[in-house]
C-alpha positions as CSV (number, residue, x, y, z in Angstrom):
1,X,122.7,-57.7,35.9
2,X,121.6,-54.4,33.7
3,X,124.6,-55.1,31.6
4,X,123.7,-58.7,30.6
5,X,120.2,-57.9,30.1
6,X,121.1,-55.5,27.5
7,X,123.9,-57.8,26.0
8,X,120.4,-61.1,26.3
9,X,118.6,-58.1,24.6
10,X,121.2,-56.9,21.7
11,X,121.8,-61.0,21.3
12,X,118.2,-61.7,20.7
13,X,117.8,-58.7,18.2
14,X,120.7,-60.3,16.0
15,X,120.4,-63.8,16.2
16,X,116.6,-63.5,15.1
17,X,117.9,-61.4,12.1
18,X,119.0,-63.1,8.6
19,X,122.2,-61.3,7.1
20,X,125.4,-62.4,7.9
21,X,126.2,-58.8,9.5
22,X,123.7,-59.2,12.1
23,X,125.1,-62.8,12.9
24,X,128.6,-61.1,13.1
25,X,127.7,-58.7,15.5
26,X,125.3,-61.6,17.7
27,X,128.4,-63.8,17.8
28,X,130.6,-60.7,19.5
29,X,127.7,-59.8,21.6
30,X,127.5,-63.3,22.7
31,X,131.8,-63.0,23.2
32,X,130.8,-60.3,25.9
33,X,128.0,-62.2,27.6
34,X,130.8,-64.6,28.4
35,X,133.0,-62.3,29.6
36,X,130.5,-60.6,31.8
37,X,129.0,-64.3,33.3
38,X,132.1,-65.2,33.6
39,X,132.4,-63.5,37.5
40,X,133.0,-66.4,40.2
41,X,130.2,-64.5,42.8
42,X,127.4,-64.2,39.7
43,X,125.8,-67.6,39.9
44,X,125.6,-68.0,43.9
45,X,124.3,-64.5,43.8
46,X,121.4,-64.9,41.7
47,X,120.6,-68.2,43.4
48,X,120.6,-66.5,46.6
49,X,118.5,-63.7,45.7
50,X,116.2,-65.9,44.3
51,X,116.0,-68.4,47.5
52,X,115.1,-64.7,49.1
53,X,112.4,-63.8,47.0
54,X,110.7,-67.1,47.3
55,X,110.7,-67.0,51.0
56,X,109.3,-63.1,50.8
57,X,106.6,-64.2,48.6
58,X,105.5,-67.5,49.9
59,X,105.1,-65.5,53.3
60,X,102.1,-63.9,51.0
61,X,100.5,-66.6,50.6
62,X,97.6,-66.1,53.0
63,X,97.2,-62.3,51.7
64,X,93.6,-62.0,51.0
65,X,95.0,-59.2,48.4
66,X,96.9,-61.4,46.7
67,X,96.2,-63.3,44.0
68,X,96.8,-67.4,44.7
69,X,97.1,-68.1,41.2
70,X,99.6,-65.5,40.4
71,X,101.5,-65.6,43.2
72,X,101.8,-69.8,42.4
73,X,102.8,-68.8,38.6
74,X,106.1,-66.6,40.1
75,X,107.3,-69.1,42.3
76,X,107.3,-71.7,40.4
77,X,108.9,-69.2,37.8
78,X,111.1,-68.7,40.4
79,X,111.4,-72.9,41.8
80,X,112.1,-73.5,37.9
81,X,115.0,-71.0,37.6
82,X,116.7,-71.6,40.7
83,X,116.9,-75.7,39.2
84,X,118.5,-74.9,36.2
85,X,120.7,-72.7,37.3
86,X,122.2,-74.7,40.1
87,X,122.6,-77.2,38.0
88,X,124.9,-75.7,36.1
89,X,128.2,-76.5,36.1
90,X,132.1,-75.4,35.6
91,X,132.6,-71.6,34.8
92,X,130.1,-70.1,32.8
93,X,131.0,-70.1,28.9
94,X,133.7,-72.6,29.6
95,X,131.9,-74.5,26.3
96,X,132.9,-71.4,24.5
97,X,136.6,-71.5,25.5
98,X,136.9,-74.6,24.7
99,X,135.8,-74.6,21.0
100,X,138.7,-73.1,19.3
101,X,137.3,-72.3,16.2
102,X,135.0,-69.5,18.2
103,X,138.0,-68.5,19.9
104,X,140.2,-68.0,16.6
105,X,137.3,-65.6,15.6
106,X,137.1,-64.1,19.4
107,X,140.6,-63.4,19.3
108,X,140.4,-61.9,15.7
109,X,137.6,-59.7,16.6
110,X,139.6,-57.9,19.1
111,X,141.8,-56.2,16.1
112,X,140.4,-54.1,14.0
113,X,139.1,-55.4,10.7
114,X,140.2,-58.6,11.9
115,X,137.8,-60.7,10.6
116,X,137.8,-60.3,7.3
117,X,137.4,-63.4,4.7
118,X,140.8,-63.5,4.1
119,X,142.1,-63.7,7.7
120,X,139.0,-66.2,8.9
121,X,138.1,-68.0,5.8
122,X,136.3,-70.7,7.5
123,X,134.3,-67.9,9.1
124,X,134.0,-66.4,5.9
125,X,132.4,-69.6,4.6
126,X,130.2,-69.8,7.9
127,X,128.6,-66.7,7.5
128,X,127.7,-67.6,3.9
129,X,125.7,-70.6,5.2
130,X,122.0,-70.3,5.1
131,X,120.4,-68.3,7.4
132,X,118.5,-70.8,9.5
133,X,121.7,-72.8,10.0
134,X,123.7,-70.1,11.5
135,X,120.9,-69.4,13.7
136,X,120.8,-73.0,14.9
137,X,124.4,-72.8,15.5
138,X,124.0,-69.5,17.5
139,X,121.2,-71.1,19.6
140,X,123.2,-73.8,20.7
141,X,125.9,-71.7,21.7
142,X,124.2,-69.3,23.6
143,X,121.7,-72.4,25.1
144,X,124.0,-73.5,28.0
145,X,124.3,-69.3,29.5
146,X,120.3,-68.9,29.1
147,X,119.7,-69.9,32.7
148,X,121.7,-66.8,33.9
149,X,119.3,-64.4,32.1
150,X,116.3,-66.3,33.4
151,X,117.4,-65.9,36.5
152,X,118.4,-62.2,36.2
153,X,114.8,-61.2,33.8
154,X,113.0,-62.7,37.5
155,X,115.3,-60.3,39.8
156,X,115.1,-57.4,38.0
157,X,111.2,-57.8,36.9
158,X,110.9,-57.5,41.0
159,X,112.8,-55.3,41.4
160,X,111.4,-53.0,39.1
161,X,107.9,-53.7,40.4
162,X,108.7,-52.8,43.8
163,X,109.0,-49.3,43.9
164,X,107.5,-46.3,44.4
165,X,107.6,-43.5,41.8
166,X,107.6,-39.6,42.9
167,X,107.3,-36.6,40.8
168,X,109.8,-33.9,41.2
169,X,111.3,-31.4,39.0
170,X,114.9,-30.2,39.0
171,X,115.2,-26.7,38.7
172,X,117.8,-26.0,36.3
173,X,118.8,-28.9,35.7
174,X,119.9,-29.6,39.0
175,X,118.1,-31.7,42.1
176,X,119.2,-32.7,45.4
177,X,117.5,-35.2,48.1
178,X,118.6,-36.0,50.7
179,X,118.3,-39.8,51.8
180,X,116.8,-39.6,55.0
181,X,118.1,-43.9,55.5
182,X,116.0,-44.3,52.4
183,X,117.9,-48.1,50.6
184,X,117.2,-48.4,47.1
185,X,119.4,-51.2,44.9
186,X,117.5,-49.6,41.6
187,X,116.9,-45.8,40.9
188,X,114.8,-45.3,37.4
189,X,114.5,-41.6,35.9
190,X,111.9,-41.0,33.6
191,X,111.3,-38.1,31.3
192,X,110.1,-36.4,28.2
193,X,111.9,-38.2,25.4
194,X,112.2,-34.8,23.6
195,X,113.6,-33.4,26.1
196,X,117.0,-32.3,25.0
197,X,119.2,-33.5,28.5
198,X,120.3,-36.3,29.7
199,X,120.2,-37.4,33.4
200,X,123.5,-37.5,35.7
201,X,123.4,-39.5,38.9
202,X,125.7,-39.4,42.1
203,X,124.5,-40.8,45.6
204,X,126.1,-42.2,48.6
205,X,123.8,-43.2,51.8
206,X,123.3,-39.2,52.4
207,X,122.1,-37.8,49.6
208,X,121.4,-38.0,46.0
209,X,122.1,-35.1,43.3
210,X,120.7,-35.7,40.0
211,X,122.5,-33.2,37.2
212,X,120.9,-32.8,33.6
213,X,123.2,-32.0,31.5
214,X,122.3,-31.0,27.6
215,X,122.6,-33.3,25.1
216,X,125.3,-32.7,22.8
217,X,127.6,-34.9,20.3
218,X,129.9,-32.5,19.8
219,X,130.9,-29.8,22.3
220,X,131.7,-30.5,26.1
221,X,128.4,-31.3,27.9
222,X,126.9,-28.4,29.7
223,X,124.3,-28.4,32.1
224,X,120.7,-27.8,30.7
225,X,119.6,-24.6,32.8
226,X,116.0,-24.9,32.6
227,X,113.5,-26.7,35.0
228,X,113.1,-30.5,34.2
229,X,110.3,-32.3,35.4
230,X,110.9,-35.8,35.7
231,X,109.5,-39.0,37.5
232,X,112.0,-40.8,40.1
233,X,111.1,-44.4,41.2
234,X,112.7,-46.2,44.2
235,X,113.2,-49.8,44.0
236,X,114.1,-52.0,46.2
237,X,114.0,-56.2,47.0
């Protein structure tokens, strides 16, 4: 799910630009998407943690602490998603696959400089079209995989929201915990962006070790041997 919603998120970034560039690299983000949505288990797993959030939060309906209203705007977020979604049918993408001109340029893409104008010229002449019109063509490529991310933006907007954040600081650079039967599907690690280290994580059902390590593009990482406070959230569905 974290890798689609950054390849939704990259996809919306290009598609909304103008310059044929930026529609190149939509159309092989959008390439990926397929790839990744592509898994047999992805659909009837986001339906059924959707049918499982809908029964948690219709239990709340009574709740004098929560809100009717908002709790009625999320289900029927939720009632809409699950609809669309099951109605999808065949693999997801399969419209993709089966338009051979995007799969000349898929299969291009994969070698280096292999979509220049004089290996693709049709693309060539595509990508020279007016803005607008490439975007409409985009849109109605990426139209029938939408539902997934839908379904995936309501998961992981739970998810995130139910969690419970801790402050802790890792002294030099390294922190252990241990799990004490604590269940988490989602850790988040947040910490001073100027911060020169970069967070790396290991768990199993015992323990968790968080390792920073400093931030370097050219050498061989190294761990950043100075305390490093930092916020650690729990989530869990």
């Amino acid at each position: 799910m974290l890798r689609l919603e950054d390849l939704y998120a990259k996809m919306a970034y290009f598609s909304e630009k103008a310059s044929p560039a930026d529609h190149h690299a939509g159309l092989n983000v959008m390439f990926e998407i397929m790839e990744v949505a592509s898994r047999a288990d992805l659909k009837s797993d986001l339906l059924q943690e959707l049918e499982r959030q809908k029964r948690q939060l219709a239990a709340l309906r009574d709740n004098p602490e929560i809100s009717e209203k908002a709790l009625d705007e999320v289900l029927g977020e939720i009632e809409n998603a699950s609809e669309v979604l099951f109605g999808l049918s065949g693999k997801i993408g399969q419209h993709l696959r089966e338009n051979e001109w995007l799969m000349g340029i898929k299969q291009r893409a994969g070698i280096p400089g292999g979509t220049c104008e004089f290996d693709l010229p049709s693309y060539h002449f595509w990508l020279n079209q007016d803005a607008k019109l490439r975007r409409n063509y985009i849109d109605a490529w990426l139209a029938p995989m939408m539902p997934i991310y839908t379904a995936l933006k309501i998961i992981l907007k739970l998810l995130r929201e139910n969690g419970k954040t801790h402050r802790f600081t890792a002294l030099q650079g390294s922190f252990q915990q241990m799990q004490g039967g604590r269940v988490a599907q989602l850790l988040r690690i947040t910490l001073d962006n100027m911060l020169p280290c970069i967070p790396e994580v290991s768990a199993n059902k015992y323990v968790l070790n968080i390792r920073f390590v400093a931030a370097s593009f050219a050498a061989k990482s190294a761990l950043y041997e100075q305390d490093v406070a930092f916020s650690l959230t729990f989530c869990s569905l």
